[in-house]
DSSP file (Angstrom, degrees, kcal/mol; ACC not computed):
  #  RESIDUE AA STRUCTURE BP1 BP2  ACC     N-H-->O    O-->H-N    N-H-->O    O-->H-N    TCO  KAPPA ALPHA  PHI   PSI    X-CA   Y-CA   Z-CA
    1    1 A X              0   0    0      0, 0.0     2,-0.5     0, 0.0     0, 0.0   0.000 360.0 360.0 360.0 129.6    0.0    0.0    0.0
    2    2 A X        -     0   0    0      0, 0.0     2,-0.2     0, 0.0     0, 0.0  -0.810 360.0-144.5-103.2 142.4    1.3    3.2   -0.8
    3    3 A X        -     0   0    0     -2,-0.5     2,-0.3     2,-0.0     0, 0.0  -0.543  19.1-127.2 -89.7 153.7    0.9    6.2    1.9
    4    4 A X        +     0   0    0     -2,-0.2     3,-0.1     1,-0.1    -1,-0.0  -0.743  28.4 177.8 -93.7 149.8    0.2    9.9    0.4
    5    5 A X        +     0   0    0      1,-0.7     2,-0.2    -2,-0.3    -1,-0.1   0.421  63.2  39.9-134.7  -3.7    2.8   12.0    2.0
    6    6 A X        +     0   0    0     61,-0.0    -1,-0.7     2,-0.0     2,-0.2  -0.969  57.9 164.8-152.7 135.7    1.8   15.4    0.1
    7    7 A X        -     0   0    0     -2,-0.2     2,-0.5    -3,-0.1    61,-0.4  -0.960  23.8-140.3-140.3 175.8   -1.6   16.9   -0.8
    8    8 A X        -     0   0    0     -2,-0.2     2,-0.7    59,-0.2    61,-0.2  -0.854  14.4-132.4-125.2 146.9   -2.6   20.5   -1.9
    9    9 A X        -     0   0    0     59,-2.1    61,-0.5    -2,-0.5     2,-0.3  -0.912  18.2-152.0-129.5 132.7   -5.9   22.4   -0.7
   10   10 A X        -     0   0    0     -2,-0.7     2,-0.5    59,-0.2    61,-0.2  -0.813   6.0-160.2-118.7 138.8   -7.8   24.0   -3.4
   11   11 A X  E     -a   71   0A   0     59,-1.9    61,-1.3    -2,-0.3     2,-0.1  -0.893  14.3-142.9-117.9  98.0   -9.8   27.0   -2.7
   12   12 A X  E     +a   72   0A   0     -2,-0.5     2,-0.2    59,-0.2    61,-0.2  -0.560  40.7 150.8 -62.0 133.2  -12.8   27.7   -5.5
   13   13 A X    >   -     0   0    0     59,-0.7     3,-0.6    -2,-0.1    61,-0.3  -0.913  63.0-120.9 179.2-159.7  -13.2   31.5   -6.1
   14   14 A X  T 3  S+     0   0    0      1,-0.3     2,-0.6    -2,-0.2    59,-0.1   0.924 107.7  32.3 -97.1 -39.5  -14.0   34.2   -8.0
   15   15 A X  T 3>  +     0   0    0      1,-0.1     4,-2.1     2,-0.1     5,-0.4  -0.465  62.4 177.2 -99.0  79.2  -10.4   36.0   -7.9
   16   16 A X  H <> S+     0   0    0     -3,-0.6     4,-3.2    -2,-0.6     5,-0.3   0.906  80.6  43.8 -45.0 -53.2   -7.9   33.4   -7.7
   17   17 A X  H  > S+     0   0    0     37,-0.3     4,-0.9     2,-0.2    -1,-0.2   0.972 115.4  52.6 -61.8 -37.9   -4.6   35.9   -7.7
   18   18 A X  H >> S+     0   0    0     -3,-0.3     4,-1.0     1,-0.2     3,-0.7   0.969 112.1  44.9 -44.0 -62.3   -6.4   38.3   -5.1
   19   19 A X  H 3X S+     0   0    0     -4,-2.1     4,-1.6     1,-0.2    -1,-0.2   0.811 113.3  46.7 -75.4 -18.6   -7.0   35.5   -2.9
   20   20 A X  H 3X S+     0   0    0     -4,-3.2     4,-1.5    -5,-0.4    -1,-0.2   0.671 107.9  56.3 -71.0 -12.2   -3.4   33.8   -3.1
   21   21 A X  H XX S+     0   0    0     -4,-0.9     4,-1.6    -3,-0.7     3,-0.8   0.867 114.4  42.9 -95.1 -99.1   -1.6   37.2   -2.5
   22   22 A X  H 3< S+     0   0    0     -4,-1.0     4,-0.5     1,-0.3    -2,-0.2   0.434 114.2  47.7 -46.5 -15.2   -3.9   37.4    0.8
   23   23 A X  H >X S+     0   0    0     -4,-1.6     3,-1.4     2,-0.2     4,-1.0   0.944 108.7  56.4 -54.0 -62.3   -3.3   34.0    1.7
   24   24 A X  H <X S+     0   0    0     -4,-1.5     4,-0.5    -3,-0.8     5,-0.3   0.885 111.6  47.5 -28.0 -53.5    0.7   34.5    1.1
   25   25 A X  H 3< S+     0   0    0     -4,-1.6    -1,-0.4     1,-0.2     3,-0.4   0.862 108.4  49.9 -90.5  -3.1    0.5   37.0    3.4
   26   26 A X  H <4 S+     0   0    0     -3,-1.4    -2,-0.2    -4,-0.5    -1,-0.2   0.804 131.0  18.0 -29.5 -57.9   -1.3   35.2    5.8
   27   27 A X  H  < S-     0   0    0     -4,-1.0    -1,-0.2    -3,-0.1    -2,-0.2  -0.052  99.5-119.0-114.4  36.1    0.9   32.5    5.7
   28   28 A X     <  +     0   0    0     -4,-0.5    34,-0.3    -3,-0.4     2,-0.1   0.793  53.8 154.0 -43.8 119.4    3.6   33.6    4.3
   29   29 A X        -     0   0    0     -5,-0.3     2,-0.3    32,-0.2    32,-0.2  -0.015  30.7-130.7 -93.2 174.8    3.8   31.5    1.3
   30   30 A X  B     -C   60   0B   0     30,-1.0    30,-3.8    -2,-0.1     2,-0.6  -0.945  26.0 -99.3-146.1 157.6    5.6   32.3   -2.1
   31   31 A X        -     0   0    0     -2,-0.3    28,-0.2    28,-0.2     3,-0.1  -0.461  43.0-127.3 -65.0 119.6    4.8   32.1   -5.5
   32   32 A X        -     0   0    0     -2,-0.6     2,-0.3    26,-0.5    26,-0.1  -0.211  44.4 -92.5 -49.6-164.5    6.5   28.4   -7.2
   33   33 A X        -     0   0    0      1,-0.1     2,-0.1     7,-0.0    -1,-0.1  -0.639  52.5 -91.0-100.0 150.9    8.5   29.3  -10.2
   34   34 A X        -     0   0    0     -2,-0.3     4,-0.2     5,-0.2     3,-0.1  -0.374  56.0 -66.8 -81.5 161.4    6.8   29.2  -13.3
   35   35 A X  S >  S-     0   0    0      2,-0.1     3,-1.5    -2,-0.1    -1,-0.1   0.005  71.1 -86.0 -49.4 149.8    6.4   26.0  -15.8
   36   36 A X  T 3  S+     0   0    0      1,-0.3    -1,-0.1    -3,-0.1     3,-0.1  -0.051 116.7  33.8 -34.9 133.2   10.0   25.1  -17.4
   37   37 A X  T 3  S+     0   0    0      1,-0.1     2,-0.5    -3,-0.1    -1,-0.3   0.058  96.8  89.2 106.6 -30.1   10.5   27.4  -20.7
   38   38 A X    <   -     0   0    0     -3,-1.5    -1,-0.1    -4,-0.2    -4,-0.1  -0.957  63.8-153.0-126.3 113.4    8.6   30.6  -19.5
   39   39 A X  S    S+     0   0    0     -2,-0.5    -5,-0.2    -3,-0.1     2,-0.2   0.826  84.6  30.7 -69.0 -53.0   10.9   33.5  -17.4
   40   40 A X  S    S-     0   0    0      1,-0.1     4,-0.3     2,-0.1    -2,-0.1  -0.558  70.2-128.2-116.4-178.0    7.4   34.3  -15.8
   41   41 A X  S  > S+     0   0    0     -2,-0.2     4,-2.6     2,-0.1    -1,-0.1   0.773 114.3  57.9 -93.2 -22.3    3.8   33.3  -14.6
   42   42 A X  H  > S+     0   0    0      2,-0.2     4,-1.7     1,-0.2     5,-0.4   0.831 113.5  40.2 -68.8 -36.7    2.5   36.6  -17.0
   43   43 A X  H  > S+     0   0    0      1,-0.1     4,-1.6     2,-0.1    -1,-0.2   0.916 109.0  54.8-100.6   2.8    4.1   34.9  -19.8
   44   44 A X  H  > S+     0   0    0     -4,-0.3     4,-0.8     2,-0.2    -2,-0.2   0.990 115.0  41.1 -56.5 -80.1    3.1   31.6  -19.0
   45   45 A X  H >< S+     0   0    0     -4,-2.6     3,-3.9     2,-0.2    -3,-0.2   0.939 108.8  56.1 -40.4 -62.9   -0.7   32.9  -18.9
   46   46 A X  H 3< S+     0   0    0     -4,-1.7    -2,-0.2     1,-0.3    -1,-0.2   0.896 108.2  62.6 -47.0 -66.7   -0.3   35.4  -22.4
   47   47 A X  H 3< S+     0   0    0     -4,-1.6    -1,-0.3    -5,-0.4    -2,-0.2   0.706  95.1  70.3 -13.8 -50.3    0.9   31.3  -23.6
   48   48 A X  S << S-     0   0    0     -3,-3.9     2,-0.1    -4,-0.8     5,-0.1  -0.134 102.1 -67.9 -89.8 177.8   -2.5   29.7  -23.0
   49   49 A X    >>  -     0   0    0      1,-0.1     3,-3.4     3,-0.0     4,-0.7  -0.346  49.7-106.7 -30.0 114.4   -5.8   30.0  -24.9
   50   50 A X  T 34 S+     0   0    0      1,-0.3    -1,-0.1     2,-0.2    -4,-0.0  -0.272 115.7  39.2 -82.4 123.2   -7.6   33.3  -24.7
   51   51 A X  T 34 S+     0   0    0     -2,-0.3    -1,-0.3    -3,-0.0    -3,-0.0  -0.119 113.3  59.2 136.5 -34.5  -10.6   32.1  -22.2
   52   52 A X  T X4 S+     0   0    0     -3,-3.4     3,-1.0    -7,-0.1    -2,-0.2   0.453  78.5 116.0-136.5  -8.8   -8.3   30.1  -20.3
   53   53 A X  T 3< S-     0   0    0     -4,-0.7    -8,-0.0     1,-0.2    -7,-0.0  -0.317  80.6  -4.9 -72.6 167.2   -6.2   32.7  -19.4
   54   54 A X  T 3  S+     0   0    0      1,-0.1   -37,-0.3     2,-0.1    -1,-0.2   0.633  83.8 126.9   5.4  61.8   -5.8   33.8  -15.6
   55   55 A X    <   +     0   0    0     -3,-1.0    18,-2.9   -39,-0.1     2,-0.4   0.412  69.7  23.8 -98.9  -1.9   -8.3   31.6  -14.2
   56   56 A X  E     -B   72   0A   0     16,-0.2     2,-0.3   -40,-0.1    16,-0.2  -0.978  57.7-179.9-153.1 171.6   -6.2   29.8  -11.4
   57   57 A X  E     -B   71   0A   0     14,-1.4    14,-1.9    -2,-0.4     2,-0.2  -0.856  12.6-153.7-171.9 147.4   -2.7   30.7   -9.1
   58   58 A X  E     -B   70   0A   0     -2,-0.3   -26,-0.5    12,-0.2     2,-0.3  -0.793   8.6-166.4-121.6 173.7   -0.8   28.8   -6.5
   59   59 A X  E     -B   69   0A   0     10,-0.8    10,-2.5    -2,-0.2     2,-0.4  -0.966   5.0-164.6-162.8 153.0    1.3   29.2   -3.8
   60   60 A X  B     -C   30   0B   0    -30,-3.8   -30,-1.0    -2,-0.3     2,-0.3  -0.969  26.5-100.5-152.7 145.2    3.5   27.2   -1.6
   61   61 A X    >   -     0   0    0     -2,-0.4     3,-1.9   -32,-0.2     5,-0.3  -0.462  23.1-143.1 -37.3 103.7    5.4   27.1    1.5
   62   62 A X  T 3  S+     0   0    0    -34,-0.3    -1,-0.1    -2,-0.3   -33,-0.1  -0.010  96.2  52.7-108.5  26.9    9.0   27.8    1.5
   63   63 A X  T 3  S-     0   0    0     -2,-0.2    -1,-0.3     3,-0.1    -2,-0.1   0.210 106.0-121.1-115.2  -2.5   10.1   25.4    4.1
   64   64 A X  S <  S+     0   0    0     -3,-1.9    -2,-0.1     1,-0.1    -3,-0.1   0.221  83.4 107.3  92.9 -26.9    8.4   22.4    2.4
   65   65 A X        +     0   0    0      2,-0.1     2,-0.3    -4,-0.0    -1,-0.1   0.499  63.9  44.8 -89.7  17.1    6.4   21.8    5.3
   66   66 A X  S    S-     0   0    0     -5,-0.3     2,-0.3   -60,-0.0    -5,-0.1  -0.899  93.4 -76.1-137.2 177.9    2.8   22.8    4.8
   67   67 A X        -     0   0    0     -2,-0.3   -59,-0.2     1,-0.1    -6,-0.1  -0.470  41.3 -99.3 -92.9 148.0    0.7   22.1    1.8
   68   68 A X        -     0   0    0    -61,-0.4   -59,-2.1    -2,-0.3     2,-0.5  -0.298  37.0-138.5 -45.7 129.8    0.5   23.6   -1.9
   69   69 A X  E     - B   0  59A   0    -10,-2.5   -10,-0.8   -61,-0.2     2,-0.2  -0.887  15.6-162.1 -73.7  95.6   -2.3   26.1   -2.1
   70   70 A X  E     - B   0  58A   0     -2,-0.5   -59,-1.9   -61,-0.5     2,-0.3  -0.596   5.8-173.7 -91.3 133.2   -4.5   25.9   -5.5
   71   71 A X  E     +aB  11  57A   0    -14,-1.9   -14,-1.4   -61,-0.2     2,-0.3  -0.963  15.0 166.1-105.9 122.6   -6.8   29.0   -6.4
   72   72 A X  E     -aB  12  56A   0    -61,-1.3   -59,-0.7    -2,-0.3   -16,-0.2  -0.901  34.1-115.6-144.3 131.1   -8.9   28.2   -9.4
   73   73 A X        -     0   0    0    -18,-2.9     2,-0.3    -2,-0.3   -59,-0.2  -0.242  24.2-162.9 -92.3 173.5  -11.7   30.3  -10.3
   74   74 A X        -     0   0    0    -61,-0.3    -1,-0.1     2,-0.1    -2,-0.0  -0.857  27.7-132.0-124.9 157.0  -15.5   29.4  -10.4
   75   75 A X  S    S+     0   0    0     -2,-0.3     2,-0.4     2,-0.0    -1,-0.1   0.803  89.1  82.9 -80.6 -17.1  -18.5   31.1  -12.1
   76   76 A X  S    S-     0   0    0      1,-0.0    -2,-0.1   -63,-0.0     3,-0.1  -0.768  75.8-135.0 -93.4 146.9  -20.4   30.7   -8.6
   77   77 A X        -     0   0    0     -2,-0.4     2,-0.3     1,-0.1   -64,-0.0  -0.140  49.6 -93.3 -57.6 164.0  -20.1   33.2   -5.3
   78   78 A X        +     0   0    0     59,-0.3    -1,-0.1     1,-0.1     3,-0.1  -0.712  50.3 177.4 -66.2 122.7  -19.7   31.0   -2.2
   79   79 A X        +     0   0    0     -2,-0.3     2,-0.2     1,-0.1    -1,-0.1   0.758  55.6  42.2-119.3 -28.0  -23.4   30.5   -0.9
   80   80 A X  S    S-     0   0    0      1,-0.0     2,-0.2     0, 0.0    -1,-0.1  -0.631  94.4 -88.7-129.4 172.6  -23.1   27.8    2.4
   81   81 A X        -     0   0    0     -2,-0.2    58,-0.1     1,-0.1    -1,-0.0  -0.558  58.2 -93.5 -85.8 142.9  -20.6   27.8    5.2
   82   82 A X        -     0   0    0     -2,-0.2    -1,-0.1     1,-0.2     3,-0.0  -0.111  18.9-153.5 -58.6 157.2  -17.4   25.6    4.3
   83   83 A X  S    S+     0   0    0     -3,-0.1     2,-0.3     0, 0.0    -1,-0.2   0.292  89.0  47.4-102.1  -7.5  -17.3   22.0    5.3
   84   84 A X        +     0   0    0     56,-0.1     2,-0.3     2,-0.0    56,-0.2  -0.788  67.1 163.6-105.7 166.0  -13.7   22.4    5.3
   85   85 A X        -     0   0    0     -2,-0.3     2,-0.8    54,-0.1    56,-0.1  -0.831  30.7-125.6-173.5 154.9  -11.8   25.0    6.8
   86   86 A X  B     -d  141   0C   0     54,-0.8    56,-2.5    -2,-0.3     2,-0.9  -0.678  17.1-139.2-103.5 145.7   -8.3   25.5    7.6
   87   87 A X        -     0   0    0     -2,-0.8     2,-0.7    54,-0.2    56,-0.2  -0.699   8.9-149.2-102.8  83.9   -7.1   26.4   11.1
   88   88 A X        -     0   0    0     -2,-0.9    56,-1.2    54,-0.2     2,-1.0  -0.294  17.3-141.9 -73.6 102.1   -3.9   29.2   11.6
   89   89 A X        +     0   0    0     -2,-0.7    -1,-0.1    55,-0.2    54,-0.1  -0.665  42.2 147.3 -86.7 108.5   -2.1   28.3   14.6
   90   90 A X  S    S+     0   0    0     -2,-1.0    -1,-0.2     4,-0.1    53,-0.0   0.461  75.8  37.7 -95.3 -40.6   -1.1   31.7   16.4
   91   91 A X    >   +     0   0    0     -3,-0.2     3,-2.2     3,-0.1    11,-0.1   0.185  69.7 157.4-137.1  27.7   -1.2   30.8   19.6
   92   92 A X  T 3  S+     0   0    0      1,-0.3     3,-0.0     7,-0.0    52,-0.0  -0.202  84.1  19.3 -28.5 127.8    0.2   26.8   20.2
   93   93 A X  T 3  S+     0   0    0      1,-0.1     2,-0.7     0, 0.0    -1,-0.3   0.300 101.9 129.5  66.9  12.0    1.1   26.6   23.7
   94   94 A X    <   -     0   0    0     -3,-2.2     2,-0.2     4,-0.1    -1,-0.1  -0.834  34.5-171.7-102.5 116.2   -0.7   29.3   24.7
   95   95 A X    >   -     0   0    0     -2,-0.7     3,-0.7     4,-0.1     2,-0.3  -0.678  38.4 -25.4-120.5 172.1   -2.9   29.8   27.2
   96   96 A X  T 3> S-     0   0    0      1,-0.2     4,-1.4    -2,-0.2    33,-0.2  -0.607 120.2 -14.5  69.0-134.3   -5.6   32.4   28.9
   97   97 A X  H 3> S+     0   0    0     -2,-0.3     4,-2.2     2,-0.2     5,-0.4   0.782 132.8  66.1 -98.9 -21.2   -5.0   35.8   28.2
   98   98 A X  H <> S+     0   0    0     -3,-0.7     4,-2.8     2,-0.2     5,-0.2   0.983 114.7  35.8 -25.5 -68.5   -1.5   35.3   26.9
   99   99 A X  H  > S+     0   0    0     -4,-0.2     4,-2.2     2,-0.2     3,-0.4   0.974 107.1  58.7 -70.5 -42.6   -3.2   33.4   24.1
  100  100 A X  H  X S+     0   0    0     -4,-1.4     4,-1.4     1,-0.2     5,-0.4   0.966 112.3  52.3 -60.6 -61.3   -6.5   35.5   23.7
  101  101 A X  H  X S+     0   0    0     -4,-2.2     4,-1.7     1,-0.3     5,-0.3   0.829 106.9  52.9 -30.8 -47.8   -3.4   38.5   23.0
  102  102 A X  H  X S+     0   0    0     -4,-2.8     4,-4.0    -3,-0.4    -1,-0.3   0.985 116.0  33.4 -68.9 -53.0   -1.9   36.6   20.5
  103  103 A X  H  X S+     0   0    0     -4,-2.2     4,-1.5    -3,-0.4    -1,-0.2   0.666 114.8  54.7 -87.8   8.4   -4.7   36.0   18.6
  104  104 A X  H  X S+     0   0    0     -4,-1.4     4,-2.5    -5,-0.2    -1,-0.2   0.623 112.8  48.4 -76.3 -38.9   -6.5   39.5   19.2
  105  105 A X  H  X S+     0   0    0     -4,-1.7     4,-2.3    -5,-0.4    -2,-0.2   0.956 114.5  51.2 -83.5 -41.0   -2.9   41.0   17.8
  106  106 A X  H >< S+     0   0    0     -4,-4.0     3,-1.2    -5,-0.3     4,-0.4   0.809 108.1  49.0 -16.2 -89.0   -3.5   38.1   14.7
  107  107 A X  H 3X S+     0   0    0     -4,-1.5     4,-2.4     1,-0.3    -2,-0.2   0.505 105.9  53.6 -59.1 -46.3   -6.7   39.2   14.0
  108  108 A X  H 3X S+     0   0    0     -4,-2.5     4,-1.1     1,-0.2    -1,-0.3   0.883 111.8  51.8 -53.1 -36.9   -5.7   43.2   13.8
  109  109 A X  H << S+     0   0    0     -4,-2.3     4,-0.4    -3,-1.2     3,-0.3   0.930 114.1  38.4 -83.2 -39.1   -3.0   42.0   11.2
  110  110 A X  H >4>S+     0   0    0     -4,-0.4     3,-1.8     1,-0.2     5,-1.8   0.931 105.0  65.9 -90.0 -27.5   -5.3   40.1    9.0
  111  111 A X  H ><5S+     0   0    0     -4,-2.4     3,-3.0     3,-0.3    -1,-0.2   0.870 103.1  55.8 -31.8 -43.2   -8.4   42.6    9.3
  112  112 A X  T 3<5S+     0   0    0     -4,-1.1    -1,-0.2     1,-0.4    -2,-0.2   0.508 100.4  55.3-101.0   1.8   -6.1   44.8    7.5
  113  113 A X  T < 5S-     0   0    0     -3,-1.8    -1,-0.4    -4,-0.4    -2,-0.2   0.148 132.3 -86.8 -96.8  16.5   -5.6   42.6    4.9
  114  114 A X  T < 5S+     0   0    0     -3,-3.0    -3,-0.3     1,-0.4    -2,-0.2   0.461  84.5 138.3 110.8   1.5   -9.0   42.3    4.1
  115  115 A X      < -     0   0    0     -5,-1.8    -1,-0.4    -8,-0.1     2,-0.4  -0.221  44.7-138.1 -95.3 163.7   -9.7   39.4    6.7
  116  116 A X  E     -E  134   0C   0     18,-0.9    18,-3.3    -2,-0.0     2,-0.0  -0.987  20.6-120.0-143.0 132.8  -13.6   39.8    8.8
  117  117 A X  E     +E  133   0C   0     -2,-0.4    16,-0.2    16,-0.2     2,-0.1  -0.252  36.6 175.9 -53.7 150.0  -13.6   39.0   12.3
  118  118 A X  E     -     0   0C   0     14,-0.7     2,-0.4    16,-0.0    15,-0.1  -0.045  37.8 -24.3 -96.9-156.6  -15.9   36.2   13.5
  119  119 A X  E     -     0   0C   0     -2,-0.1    13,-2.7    13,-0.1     2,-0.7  -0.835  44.4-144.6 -83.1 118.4  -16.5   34.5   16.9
  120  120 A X  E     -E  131   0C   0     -2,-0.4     2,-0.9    11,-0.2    11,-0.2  -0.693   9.1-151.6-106.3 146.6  -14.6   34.3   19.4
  121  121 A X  E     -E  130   0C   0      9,-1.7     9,-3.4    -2,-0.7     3,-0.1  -0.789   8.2-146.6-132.1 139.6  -14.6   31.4   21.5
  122  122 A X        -     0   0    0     -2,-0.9     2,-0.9     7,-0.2     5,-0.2   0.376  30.9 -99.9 -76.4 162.9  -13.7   31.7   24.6
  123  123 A X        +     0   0    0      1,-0.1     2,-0.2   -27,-0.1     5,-0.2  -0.670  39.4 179.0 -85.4 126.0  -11.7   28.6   26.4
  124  124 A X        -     0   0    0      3,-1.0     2,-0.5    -2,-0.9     3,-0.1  -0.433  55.0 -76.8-152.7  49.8  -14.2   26.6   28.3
  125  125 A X  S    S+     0   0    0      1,-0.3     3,-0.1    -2,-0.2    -2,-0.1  -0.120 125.8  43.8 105.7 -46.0  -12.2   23.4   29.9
  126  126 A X  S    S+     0   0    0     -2,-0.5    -1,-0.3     1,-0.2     2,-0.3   0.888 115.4  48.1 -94.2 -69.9  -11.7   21.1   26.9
  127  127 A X  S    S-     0   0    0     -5,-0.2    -3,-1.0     1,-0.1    -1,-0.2  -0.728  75.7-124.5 -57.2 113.6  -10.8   23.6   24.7
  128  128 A X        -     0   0    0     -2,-0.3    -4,-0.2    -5,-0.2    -1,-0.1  -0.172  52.1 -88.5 -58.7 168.8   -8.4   26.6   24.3
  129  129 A X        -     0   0    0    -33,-0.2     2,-0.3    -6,-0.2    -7,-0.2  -0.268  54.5-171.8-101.7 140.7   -9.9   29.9   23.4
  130  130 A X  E     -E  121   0C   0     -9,-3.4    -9,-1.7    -3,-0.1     2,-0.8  -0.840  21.2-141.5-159.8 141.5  -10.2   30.4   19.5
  131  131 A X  E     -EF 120 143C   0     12,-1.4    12,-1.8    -2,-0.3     2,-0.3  -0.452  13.1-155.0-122.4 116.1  -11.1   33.1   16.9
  132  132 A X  E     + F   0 142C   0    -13,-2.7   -14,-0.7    -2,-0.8     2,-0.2  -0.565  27.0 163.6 -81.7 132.0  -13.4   32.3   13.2
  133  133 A X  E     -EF 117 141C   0      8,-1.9     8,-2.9    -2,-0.3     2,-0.2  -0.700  32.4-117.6-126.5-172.2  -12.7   34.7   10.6
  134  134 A X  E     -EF 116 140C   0    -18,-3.3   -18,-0.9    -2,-0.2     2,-0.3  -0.718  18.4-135.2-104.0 168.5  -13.3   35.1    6.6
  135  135 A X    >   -     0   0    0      4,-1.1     3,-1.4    -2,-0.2   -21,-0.1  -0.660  53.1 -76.0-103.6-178.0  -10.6   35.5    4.0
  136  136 A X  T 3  S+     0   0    0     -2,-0.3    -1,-0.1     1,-0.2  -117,-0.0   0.693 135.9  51.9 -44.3 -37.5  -11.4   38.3    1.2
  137  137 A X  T 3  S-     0   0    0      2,-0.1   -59,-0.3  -118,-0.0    -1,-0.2   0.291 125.4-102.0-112.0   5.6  -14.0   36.0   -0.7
  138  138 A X  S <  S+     0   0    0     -3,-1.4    -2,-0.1     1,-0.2   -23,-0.0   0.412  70.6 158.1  99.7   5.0  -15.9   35.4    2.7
  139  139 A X        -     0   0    0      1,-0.1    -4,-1.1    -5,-0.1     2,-0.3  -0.288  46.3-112.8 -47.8 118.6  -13.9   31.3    2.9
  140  140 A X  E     + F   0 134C   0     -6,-0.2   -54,-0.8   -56,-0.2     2,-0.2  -0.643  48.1 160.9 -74.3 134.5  -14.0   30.3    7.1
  141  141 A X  E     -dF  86 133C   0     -8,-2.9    -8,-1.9    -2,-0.3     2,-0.3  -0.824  25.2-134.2-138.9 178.6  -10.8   30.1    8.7
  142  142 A X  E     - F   0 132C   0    -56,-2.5   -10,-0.2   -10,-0.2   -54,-0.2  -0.866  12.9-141.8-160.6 128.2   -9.6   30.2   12.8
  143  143 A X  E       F   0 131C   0    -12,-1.8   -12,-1.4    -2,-0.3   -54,-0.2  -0.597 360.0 360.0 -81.1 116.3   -7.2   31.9   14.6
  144  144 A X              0   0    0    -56,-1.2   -55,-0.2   -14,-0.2    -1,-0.1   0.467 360.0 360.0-151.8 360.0   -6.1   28.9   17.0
C-alpha cells in the first residue's frame, strides 16, 4: 500500500490571484517558479488560450512543510458555510489571556488585509480559546 505523504488544498473562487496574494500573506507562502520554458507566470498565462487565461494561481510554503495552495476560479459566489476550513495556529502553547493577545494581535493584522472578524470562543475546559474569521471571498478560517 502506498501512503500519500503530500496533498494540496484548493480553494474555488471568483479572484484566484487576489485570494493567493492574501493567503501568502497570511501565511507567508511564495509564489513556485513558473512551468519550465517561461521566465514568468505573465508569460506563461499570455501562452495559454484566450478564455483560459488567468483563471487559477498557487502558492507554496518555503520550508516544504505545509501544503501547496491551489486558487482556481468558479462562475459561482460561495453560498453555504465551508465544510472544510483550515485552522492558523497563532497561539500553540498558549494559554488564557497570553493566548487571547496573540490571537487578538493576529486578528488586527489580517483585518487589514481584508480578513472579517468572526467569533470568538472563549476557552471553556476542553478547549483553548479560538477566533473564526473570513478570507477576502468570505472562505472560514480560525485563529487557533
Amino acid at each position: 500500500m502506498t501512503l500519500i505523504k503530500q496533498f494540496q488544498v484548493t480553494f474555488d473562487c471568483a479572484e484566484p490571484e487576489r485570494v493567493a496574494r492574501f493567503w501568502r500573506a497570511v501565511l507567508g507562502y511564495d509564489v513556485p517558479p513558473p512551468p519550465e520554458g517561461f521566465a514568468t507566470w505573465g508569460d506563461f498565462d499570455r501562452a495559454l488560450p484566450s478564455g483560459h487565461q488567468g483563471p487559477e494561481f498557487a502558492s507554496i510554503d518555503p520550508t516544504d512543510g505545509g501544503p501547496r495552495l491551489f486558487f482556481q476560479r468558479v462562475p459561482e459566489g460561495k453560498a453555504v458555510k465551508n465544510r472544510l476550513h483550515l485552522d492558523v495556529r497563532v497561539g500553540t502553547g498558549l494559554v488564557g489571556e497570553e493566548r487571547l493577545a496573540a490571537l487578538e494581535a493576529e486578528c488586527a493584522r489580517l483585518v487589514a488585509l481584508g480578513a472579517v472578524r468572526g467569533q470568538l470562543l472563549l476557552a471553556d475546559g476542553v478547549d483553548e480559546s479560538c477566533l473564526g474569521m473570513q478570507d477576502i471571498e468570505g472562505n472560514e478560517f480560525c485563529l487557533d
